[in-house]
C-alpha angles and dihedrals in degrees: 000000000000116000091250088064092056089047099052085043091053089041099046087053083048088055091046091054093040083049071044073225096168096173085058095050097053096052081055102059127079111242094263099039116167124219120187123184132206094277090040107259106163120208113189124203137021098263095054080048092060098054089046093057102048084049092048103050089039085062089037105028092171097045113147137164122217118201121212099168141022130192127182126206105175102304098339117099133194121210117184131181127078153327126211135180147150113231106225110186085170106030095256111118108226129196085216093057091044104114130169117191125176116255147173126199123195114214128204114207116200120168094347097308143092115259099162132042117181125178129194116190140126110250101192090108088062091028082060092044096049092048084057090058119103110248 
């Protein structure tokens, strides 16, 4: 497969978190997908997957990735730019809980679909908001 296959695979997954389509996503994971955060929290299957990202865009129901640059090594892509997101503990969408970090993910394509999901960032800017957060 040609490297331009493995990016449109690995852009077209970026388009379905930033529709938060999670239906689309996970048609587009292998089974065992693996899926490792910033501080190395590892998820590991679609079906899992699924669970995290519902989660996920219920707590950050703006979230989108922007992608400024994109490199490809065999089936491996890396995407680099910026997240940004409002944390929203209570649905409202509040100016004060809006944060953008750089980031970079790195993608595995295997078979056409996405079997690994990295992401780097820093997350103080959601680790600040969250301590803010009434327990």
């Amino acid at each position: 497969m040609e490297s331009s296959a493995f990016r449109t695979i690995v852009l077209e997954f970026v388009k379905k978190i930033n529709a938060h389509d999670i239906d689309g996503l996970c048609e587009m994971m292998t089974q065992h997908h693996l899926f490792i955060d910033s501080v190395n929290t590892k998820v590991r299957g679609r079906d899992a997957m699924r669970k995290a990202w519902g989660v996920y865009f219920h707590m950050v129901p703006d979230f989108t990735i922007e992608i400024s640059e994109v490199m490809v090594s065999g089936s491996t892509v890396g995407l680099f730019g910026r997240a940004t997101g409002t944390f929203s503990p209570d649905g409202t969408l509040e100016e004060r809980n809006r944060w953008q970090m750089p980031s970079a993910w790195r993608a595995v394509v295997h078979d056409n679909l996405v079997a690994e999901w990295q992401v780097y960032a820093d997350n103080e800017p959601v680790r600040a908001l969250l301590s803010r957060q009434p327990r």
